[in-house]
C-alpha positions as CSV (number, residue, x, y, z in Angstrom):
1,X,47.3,111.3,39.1
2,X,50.9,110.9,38.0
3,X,50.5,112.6,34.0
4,X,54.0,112.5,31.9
5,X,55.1,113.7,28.5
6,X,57.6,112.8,26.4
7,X,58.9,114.3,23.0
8,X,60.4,112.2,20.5
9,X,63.0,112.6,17.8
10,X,62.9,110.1,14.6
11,X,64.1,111.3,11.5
12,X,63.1,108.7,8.8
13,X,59.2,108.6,8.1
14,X,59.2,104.9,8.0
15,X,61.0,104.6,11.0
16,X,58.7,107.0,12.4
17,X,55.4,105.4,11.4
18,X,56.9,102.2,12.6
19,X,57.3,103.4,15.9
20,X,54.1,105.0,16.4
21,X,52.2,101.9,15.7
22,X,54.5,99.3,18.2
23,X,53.8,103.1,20.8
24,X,49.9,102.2,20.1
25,X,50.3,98.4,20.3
26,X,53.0,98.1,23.5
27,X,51.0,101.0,25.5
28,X,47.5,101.3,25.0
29,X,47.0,103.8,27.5
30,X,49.6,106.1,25.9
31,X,48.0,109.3,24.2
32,X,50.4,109.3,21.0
33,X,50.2,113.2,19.2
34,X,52.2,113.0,15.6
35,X,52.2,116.2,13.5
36,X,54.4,117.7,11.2
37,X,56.4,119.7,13.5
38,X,56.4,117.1,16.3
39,X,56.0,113.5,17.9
40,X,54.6,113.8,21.2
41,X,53.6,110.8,23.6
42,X,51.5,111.6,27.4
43,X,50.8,108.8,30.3
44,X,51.5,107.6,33.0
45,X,54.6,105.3,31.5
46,X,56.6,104.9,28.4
47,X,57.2,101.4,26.8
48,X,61.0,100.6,26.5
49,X,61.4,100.9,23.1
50,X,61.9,104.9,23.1
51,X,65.1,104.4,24.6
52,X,67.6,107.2,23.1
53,X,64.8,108.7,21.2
54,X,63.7,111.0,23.8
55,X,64.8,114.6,23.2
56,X,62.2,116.1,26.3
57,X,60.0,115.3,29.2
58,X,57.3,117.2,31.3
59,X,55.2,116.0,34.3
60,X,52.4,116.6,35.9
61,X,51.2,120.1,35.5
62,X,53.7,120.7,32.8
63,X,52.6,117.8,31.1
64,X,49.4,119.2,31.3
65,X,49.9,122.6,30.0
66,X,52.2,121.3,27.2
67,X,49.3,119.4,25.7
68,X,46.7,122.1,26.2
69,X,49.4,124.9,25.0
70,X,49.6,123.1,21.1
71,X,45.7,122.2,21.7
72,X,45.0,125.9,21.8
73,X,48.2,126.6,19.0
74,X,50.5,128.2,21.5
75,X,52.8,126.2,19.9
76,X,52.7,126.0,16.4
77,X,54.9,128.6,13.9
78,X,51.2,130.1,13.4
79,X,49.9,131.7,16.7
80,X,46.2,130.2,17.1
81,X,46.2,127.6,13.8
82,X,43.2,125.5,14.0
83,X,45.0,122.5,12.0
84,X,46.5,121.3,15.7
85,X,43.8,121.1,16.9
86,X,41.6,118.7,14.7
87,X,45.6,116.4,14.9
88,X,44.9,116.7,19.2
89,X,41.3,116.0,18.9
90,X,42.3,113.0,16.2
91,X,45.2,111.6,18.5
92,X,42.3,111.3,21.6
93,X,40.1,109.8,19.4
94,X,43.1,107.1,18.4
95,X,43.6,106.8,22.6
96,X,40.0,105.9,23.1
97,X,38.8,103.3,20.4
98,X,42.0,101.5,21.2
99,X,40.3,100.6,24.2
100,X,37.1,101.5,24.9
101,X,38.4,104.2,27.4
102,X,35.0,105.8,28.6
103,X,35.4,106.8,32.5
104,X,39.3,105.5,32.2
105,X,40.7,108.4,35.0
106,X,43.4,109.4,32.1
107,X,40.5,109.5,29.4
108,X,39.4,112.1,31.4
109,X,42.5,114.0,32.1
110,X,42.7,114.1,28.4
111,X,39.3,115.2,28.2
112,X,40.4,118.0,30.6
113,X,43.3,119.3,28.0
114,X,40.8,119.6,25.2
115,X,38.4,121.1,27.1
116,X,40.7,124.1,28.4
117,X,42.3,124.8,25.0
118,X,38.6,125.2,23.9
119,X,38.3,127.6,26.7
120,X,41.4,129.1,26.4
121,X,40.8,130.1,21.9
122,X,37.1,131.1,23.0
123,X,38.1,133.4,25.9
124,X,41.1,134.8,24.0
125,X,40.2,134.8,20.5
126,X,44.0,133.4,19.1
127,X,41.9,132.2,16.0
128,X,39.7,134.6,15.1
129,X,39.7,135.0,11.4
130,X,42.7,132.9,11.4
131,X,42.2,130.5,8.3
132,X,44.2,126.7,8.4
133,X,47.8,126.3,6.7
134,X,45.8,124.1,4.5
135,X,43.1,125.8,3.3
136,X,45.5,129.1,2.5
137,X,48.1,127.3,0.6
138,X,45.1,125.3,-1.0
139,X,43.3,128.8,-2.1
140,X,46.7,129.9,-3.3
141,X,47.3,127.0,-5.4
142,X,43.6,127.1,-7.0
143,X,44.1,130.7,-8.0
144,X,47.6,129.8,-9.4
145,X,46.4,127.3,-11.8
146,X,44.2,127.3,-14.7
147,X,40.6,125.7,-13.7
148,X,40.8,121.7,-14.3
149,X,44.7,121.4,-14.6
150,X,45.4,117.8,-12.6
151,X,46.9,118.7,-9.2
152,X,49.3,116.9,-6.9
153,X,49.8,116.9,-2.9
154,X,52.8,115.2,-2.0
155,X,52.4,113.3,1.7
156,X,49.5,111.5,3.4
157,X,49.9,112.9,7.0
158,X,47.0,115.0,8.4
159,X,48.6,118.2,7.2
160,X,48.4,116.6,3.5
161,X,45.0,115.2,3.9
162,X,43.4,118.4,4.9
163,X,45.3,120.0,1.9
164,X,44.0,117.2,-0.6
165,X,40.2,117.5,1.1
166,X,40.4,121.3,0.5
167,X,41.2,120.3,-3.1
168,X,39.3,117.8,-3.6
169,X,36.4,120.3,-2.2
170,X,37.1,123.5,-3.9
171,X,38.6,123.1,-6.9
172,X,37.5,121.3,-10.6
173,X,40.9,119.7,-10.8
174,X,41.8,115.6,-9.9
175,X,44.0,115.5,-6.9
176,X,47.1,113.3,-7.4
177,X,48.9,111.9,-4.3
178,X,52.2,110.3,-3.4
179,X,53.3,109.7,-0.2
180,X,56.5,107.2,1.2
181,X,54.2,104.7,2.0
182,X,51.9,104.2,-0.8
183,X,49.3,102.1,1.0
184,X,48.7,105.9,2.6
185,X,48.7,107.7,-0.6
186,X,46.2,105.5,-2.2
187,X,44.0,105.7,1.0
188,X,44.1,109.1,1.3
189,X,43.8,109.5,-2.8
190,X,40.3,107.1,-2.5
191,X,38.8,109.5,0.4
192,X,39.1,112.6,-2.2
193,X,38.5,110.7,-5.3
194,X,42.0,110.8,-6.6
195,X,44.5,108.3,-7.0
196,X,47.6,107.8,-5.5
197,X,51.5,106.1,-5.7
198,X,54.4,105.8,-3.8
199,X,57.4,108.7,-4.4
200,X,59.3,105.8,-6.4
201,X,56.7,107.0,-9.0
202,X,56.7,110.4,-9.1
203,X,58.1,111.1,-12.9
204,X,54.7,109.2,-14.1
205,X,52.5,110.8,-11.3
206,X,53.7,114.3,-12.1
207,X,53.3,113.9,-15.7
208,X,51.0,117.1,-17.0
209,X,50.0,118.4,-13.6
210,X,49.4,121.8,-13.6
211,X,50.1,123.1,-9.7
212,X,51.0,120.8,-6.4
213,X,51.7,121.0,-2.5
214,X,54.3,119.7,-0.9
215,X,53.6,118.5,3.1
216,X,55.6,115.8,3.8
217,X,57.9,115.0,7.5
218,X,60.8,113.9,5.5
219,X,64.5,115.7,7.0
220,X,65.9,115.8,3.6
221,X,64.8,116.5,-0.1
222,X,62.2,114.3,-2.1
223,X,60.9,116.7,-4.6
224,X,64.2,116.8,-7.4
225,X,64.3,118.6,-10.8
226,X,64.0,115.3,-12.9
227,X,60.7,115.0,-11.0
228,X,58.7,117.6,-12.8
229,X,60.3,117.4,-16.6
230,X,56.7,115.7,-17.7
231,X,54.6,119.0,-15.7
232,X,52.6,121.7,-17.3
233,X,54.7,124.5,-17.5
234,X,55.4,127.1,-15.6
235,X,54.9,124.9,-12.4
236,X,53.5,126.4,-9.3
237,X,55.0,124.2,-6.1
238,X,53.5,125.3,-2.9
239,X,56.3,123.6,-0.5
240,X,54.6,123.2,3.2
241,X,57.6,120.7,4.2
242,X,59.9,121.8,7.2
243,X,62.8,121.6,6.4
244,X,62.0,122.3,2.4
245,X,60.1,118.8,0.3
246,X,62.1,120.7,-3.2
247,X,65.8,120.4,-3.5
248,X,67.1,123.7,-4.6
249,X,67.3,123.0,-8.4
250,X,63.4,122.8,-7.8
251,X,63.4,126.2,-6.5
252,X,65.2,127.8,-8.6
253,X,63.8,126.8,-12.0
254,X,63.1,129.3,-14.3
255,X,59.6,127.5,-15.2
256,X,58.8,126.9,-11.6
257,X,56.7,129.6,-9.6
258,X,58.0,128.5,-6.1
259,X,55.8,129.1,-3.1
260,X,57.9,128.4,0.4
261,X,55.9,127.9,3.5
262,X,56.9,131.1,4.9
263,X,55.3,133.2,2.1
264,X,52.0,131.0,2.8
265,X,52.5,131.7,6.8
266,X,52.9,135.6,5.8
267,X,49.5,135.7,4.8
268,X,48.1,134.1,8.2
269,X,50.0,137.1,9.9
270,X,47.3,139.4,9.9
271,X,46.7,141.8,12.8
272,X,49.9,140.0,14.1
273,X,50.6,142.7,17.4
274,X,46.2,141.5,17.9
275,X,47.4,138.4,17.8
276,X,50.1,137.7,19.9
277,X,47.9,140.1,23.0
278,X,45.3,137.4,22.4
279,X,48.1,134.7,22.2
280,X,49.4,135.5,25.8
281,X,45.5,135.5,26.9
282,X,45.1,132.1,25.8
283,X,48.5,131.0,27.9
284,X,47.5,132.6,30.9
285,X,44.4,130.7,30.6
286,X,46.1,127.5,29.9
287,X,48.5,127.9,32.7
288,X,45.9,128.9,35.3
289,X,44.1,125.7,33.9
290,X,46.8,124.0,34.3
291,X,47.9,124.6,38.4
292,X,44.1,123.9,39.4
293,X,44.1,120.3,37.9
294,X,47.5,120.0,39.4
295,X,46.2,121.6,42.6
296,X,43.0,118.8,41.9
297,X,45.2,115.8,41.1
């Protein structure tokens, strides 16, 4: 069976989202993967409406590894994070209902890739005692703040959700959430009991929050000084957005305790040297995988 993947490059979030949906509509049998570091598609084709958004491409076996590598979070800045894989294990999920896909041959090749990775992080032991990006910046934040200050999470992607969950979960405090699209923020905001706006609303959302995460896709800036003027202060940001979700006068406010993702990533490095013998493990596992579906297919 002919398996391809391709990576995709779109900069604007709304341009993004747009595309993803017409990828789910105009190809049912595409597996669509969208994360915060990357937009993925694997099948057997790709619609026509990708044209000059296509960065890379892999085939067969590759295709197969490359899936199974971020499965098993080979590929993510945090050897072994466990976020990826719930976003794989979602993205099959999306691939199936569209269709009804039991017994469809490349509902089983997919079923193939999640299976290995889970072999591969078993076998190796890439996450052990790794906790999520999430839940760290989210146990950060809580200990930042004082017990029942409202909190924020700015974005509605997966890597937001599980940040406003592990809120929502742990902590005392209402969880705020704005997101591009607000029909997303106030979805997400009803799941964890929260409300939500769009980021055109930000000075009124922000207004006497005590702590917030940032996790949004956006390539630019959406988090500006004039923002936060209403916020408790000092303000503690905990900014999860690649590039950075706070302009620079955000970070370097006097009355702003400014977390960056790499100081949250930092604590996720423990027993790195452990980590990265286990890490090449799991990718000798994966590729092994990998050549005997090939060798199969």
């Amino acid at each position: 069976m002919l398996l391809q993947g391709w990576r995709i490059e779109v900069e604007e979030p709304i341009e993004r989202a747009r595309l993803i949906r017409e990828l789910r509509s105009a190809s049912p049998d595409l597996f669509v993967l969208d994360t915060c570091q990357r937009l993925e598609c694997y099948g057997d084709k790709m619609p026509g409406i990708t044209e000059g958004l296509i960065t890379q491409t892999w085939s067969d076996a590759e295709a197969f590894e490359r899936l199974a590598r971020i499965a098993a979070g080979l590929e993510s800045r945090i050897l072994g994070e466990l976020e990826v894989l719930g976003q794989v294990r979602n993205a099959y999920k999306a691939f199936r209902i569209a269709e009804h896909r039991s017994g469809h041959a490349m509902d089983r090749v997919f079923q193939n890739v999640l299976a290995l990775a889970r072999k591969a992080r078993k076998e190796s032991g890439i996450d052990n005692n790794l906790t999520s990006i999430s839940a760290l910046a989210g146990r950060v934040l809580l200990n930042e703040v004082e017990p029942g200050a409202p909190l924020a999470v700015l974005g509605a992607g997966s890597l937001a959700g599980s940040v406003a969950r592990y809120l929502s979960k742990r902590g005392s405090s209402s969880v705020r959430i704005a997101s591009r699209c607000p029909e997303n923020a106030i979805q997400l905001a009803t799941r964890v009991g929260g409300f939500g706006s769009g980021l055109d609303d930000l000075l009124h959302l922000l207004s006497g929050i005590g702590g917030m995460i940032t996790a949004t896709a956006a390539p630019h800036p959406v988090l500006y000084r004039e923002h936060i003027e209403a916020a408790v202060k000092p303000l503690t940001i905990i900014d999860l957005g690649v590039p950075p979700d706070c302009h620079q006068d955000v970070q370097a406010g006097g009355d702003v305790r400014y977390i960056p993702l790499e100081d949250i990533e930092a604590k996720a490095h423990i027993n790195k040297e452990e980590r990265r013998a286990n890490a090449e493990k799991a990718a000798r596992i994966v590729r092994e995988g990998a050549l005997s579906w090939s060798r199969a297919n």
